[in-house]
C-alpha atoms as a printed R data frame, in Angstrom:
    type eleno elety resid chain resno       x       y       z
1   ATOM     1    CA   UNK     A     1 175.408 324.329 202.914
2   ATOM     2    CA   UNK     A     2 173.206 327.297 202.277
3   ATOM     3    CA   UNK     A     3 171.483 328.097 206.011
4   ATOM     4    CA   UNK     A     4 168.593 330.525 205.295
5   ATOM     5    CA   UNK     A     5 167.343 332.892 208.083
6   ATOM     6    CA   UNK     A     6 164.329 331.292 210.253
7   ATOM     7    CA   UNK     A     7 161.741 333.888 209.164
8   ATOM     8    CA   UNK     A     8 162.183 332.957 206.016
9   ATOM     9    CA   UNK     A     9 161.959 329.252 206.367
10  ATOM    10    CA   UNK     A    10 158.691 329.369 208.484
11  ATOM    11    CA   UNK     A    11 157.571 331.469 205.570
12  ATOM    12    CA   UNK     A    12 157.653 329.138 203.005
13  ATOM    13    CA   UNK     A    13 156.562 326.210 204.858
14  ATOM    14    CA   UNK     A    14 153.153 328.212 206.246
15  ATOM    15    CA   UNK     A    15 153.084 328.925 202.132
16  ATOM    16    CA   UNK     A    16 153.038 325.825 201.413
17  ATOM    17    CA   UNK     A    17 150.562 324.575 203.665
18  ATOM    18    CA   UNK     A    18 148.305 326.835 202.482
19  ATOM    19    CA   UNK     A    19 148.187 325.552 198.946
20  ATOM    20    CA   UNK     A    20 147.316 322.018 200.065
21  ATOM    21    CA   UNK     A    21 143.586 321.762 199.316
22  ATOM    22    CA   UNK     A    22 141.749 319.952 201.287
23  ATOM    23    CA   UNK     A    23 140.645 316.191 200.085
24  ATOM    24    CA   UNK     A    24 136.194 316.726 199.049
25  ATOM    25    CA   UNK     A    25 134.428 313.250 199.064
26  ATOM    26    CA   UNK     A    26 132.299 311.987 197.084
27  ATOM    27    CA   UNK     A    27 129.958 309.099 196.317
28  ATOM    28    CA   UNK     A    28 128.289 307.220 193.336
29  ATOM    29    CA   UNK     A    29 125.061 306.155 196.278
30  ATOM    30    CA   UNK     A    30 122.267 307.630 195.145
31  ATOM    31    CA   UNK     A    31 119.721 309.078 198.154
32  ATOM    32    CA   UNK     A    32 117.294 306.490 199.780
33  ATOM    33    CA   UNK     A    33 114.544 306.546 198.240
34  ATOM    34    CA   UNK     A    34 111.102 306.912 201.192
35  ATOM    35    CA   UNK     A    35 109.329 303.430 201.329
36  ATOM    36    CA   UNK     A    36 106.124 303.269 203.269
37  ATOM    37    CA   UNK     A    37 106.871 301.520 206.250
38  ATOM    38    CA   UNK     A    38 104.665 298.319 205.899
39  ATOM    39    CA   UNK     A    39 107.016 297.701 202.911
40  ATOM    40    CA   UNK     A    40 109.564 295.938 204.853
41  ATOM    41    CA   UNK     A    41 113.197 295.119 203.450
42  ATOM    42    CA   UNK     A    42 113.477 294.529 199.588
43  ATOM    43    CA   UNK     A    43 116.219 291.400 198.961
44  ATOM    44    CA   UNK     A    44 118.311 291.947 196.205
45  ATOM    45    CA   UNK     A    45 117.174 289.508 193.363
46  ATOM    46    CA   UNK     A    46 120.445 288.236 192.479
47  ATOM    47    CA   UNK     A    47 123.115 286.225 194.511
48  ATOM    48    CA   UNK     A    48 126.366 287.782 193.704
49  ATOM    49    CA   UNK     A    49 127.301 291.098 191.626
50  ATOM    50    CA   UNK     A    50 131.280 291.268 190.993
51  ATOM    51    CA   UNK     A    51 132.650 294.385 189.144
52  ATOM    52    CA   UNK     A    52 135.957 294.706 187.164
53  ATOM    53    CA   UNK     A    53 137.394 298.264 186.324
54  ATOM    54    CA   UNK     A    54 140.061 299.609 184.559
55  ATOM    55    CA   UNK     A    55 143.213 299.737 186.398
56  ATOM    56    CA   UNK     A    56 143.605 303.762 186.069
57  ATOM    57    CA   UNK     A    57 140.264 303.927 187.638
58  ATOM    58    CA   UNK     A    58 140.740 301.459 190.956
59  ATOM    59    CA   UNK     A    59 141.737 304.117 193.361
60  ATOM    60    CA   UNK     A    60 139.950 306.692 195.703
61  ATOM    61    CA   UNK     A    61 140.553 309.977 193.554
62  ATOM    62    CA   UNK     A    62 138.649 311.120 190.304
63  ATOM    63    CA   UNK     A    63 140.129 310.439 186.888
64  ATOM    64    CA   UNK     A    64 138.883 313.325 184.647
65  ATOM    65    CA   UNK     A    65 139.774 313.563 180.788
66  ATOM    66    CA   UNK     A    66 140.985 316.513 179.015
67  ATOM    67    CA   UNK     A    67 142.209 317.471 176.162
68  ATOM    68    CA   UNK     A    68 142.049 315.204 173.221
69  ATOM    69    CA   UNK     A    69 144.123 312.759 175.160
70  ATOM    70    CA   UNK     A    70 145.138 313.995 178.789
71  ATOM    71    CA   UNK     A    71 143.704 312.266 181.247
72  ATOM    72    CA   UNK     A    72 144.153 313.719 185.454
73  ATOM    73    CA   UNK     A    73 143.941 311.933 188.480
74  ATOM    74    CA   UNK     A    74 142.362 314.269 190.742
75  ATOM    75    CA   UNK     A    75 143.849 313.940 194.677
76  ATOM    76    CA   UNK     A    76 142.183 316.547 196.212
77  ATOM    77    CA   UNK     A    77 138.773 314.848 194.645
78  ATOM    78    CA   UNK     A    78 138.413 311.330 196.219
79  ATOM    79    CA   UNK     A    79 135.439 308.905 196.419
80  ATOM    80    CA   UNK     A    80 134.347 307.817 199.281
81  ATOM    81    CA   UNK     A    81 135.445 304.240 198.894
82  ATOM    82    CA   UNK     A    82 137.471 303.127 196.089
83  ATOM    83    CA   UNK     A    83 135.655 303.602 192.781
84  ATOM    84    CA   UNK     A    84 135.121 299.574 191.739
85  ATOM    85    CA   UNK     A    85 133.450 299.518 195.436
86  ATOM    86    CA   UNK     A    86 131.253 302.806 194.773
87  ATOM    87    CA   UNK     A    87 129.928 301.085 191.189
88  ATOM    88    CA   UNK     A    88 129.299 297.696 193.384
89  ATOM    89    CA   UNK     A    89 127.647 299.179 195.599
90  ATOM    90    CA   UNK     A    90 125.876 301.682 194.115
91  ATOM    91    CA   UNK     A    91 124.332 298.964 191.512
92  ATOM    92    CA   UNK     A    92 123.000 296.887 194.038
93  ATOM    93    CA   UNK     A    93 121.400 299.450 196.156
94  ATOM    94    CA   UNK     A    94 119.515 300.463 193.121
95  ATOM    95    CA   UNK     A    95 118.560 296.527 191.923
96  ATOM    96    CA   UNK     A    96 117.698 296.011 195.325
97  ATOM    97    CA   UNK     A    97 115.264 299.042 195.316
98  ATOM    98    CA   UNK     A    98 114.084 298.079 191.675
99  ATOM    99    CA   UNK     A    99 113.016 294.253 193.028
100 ATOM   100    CA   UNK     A   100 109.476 293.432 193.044
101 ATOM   101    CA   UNK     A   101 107.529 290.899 195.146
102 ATOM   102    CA   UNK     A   102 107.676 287.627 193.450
103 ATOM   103    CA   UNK     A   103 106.125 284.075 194.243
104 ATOM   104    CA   UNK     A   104 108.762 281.669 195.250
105 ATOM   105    CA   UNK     A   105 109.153 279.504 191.981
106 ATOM   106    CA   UNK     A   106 109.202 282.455 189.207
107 ATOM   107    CA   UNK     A   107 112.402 284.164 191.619
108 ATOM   108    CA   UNK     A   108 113.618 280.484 192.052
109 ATOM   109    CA   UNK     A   109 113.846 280.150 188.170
110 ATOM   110    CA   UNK     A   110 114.518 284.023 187.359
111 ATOM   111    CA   UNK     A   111 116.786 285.153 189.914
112 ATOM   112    CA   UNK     A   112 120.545 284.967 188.661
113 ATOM   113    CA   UNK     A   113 123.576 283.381 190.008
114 ATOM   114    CA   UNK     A   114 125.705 285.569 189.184
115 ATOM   115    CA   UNK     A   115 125.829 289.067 187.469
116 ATOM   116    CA   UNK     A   116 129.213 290.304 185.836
117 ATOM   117    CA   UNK     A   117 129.660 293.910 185.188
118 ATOM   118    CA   UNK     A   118 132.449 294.852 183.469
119 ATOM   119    CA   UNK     A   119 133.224 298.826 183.105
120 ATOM   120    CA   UNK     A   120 134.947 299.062 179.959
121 ATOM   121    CA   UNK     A   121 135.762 303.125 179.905
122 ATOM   122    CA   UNK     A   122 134.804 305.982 181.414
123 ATOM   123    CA   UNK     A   123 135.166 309.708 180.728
124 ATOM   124    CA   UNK     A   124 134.611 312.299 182.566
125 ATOM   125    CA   UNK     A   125 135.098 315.767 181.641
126 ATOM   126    CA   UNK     A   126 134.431 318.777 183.796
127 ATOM   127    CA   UNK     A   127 132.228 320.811 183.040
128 ATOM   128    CA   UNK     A   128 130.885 318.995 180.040
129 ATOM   129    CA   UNK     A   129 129.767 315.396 179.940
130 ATOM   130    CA   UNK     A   130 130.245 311.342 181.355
131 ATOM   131    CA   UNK     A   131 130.069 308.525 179.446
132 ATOM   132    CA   UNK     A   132 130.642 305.097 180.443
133 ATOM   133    CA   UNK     A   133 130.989 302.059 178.546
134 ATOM   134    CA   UNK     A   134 130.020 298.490 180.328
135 ATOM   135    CA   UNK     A   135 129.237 295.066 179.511
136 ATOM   136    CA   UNK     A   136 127.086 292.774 181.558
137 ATOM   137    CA   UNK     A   137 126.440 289.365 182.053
138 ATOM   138    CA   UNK     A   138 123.902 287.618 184.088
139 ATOM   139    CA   UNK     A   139 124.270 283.711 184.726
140 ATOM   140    CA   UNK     A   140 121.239 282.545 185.480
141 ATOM   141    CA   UNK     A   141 119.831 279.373 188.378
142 ATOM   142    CA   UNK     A   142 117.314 278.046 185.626
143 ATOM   143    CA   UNK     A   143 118.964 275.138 183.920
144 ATOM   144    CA   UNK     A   144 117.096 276.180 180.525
145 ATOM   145    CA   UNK     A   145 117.856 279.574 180.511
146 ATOM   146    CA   UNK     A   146 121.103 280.906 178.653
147 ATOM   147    CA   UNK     A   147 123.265 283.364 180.161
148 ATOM   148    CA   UNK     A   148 122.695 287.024 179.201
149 ATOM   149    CA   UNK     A   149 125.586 289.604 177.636
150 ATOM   150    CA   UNK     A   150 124.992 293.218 177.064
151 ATOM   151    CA   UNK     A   151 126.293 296.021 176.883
152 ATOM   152    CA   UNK     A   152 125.693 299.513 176.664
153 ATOM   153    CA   UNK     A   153 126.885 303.499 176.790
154 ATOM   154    CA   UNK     A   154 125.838 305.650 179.067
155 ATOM   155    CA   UNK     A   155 125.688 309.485 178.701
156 ATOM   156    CA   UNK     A   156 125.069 312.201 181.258
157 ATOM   157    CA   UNK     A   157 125.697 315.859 181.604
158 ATOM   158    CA   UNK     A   158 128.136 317.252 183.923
159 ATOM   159    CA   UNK     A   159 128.281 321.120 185.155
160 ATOM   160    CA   UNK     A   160 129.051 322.544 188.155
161 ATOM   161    CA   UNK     A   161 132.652 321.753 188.824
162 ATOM   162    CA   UNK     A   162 134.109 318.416 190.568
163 ATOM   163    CA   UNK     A   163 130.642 317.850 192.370
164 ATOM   164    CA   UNK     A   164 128.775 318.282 189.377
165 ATOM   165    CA   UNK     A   165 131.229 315.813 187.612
166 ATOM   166    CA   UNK     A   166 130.358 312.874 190.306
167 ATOM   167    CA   UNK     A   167 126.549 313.654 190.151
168 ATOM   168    CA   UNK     A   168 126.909 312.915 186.567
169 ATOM   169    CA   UNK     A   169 128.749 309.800 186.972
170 ATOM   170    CA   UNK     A   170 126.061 308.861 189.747
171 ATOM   171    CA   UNK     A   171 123.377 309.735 187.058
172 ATOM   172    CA   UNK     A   172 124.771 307.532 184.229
173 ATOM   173    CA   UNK     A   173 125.595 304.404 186.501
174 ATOM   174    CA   UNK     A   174 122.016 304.770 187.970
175 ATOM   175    CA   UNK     A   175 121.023 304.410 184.703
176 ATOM   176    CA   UNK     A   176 123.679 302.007 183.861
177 ATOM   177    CA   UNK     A   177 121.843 299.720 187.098
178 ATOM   178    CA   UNK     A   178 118.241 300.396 185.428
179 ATOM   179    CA   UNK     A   179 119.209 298.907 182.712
180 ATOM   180    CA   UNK     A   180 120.670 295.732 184.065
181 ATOM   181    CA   UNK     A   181 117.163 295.756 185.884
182 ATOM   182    CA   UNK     A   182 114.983 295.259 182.835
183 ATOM   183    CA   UNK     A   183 117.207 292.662 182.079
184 ATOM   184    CA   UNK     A   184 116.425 290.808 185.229
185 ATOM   185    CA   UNK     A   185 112.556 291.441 184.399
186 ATOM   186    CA   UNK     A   186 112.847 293.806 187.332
187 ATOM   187    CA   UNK     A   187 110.467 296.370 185.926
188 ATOM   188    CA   UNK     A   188 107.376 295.802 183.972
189 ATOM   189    CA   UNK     A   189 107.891 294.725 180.260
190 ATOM   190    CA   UNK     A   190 105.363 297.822 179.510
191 ATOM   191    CA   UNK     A   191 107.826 300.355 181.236
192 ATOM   192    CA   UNK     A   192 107.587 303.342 178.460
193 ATOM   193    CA   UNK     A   193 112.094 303.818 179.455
194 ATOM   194    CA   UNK     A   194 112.535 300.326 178.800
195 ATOM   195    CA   UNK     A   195 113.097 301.503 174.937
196 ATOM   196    CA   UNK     A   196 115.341 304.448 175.916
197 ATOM   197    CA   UNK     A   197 118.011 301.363 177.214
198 ATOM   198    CA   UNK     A   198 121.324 301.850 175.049
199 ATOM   199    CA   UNK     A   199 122.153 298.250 175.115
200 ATOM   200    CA   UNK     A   200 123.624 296.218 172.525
201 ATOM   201    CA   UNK     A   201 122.904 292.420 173.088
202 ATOM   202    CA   UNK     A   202 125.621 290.086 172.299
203 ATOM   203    CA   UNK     A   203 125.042 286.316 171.522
């Protein structure tokens, strides 16, 4: 067996150490938006929101697209929580903020069961765009009202390196959340973005 010199040994593992980058953290959570303080809590107008991802994308680190069909899981670039977590969460923070005061019998009959998100795709590519593809489907208490599928794309810019890349993907599930929000008569039917939703209902 080859025995090199000591020097020499702590050399290359000091080297070596040196190249590890350090882990950055990230999160889909958008900031809390101020409420005046006579608001009180806002209930989320749904009972249960489960989310299914890929299996490439259930882990803590990034998974960024390049090349016409490389795809890179990122180590040094984690989430903060496991990504299918980050989209769960992150959607209900922003239905929760996007519920409005309702009488009792209108969110008796309106308010869903259940809402299924499905995330169908995503790519992300640094230092260009995110897209992400999902299908929705909201189960709903009323007896008389059918259960709701759609789905949509959803497209946002991404500069700035690895934390430009998850503020995009915060962008487009934000809007991904908005949309399931008009769907759950959330927002006023009058809302001028309401048209700007790329959703494409399914039967």
């Amino acid at each position: 067996m080859t025995r090199r010199p000591l020097p020499l040994l702590l050399a290359a593992l000091m080297a070596s150490a040196c190249s590890t980058q350090p882990a950055s953290f990230h999160t889909l959570a958008s900031p809390i938006a101020a409420t005046p303080a006579s608001a009180g809590p806002q209930q989320p107008a749904f009972d249960a929101l489960s989310v299914d991802v890929p299996t490439m994308l259930d882990r803590h680190a990034m998974v960024v697209r390049h090349g016409a069909h490389g795809v890179t899981v990122e180590a040094a670039q984690r989430w903060a929580s496991p990504f299918p977590e980050e989209v769960r969460d992150a959607i209900k923070a922003r239905l929760t903020q996007a519920s409005a005061p309702r009488s009792a019998a209108s969110a008796a009959a309106a308010t869903p069961r259940f809402i299924k998100l499905d995330i169908l795709r995503v790519d992300a590519w640094l230092d260009d765009h995110v897209a992400i593809d999902a299908a929705w489907t909201l189960h709903f208490k009323a007896p008389d009202r059918p259960a709701l599928h759609a789905r949509g794309v959803f497209l946002a810019p991404a500069q700035g390196g690895f934390a430009g890349l998850a503020a995009a993907q915060q962008r487009a599930v934000s809007a991904l959340a908005d949309c399931i929000a008009r769907d759950l008569a959330l927002t006023p039917p009058d809302d001028p973005a309401l048209h700007s939703c790329p959703r494409q209902r399914r039967p």
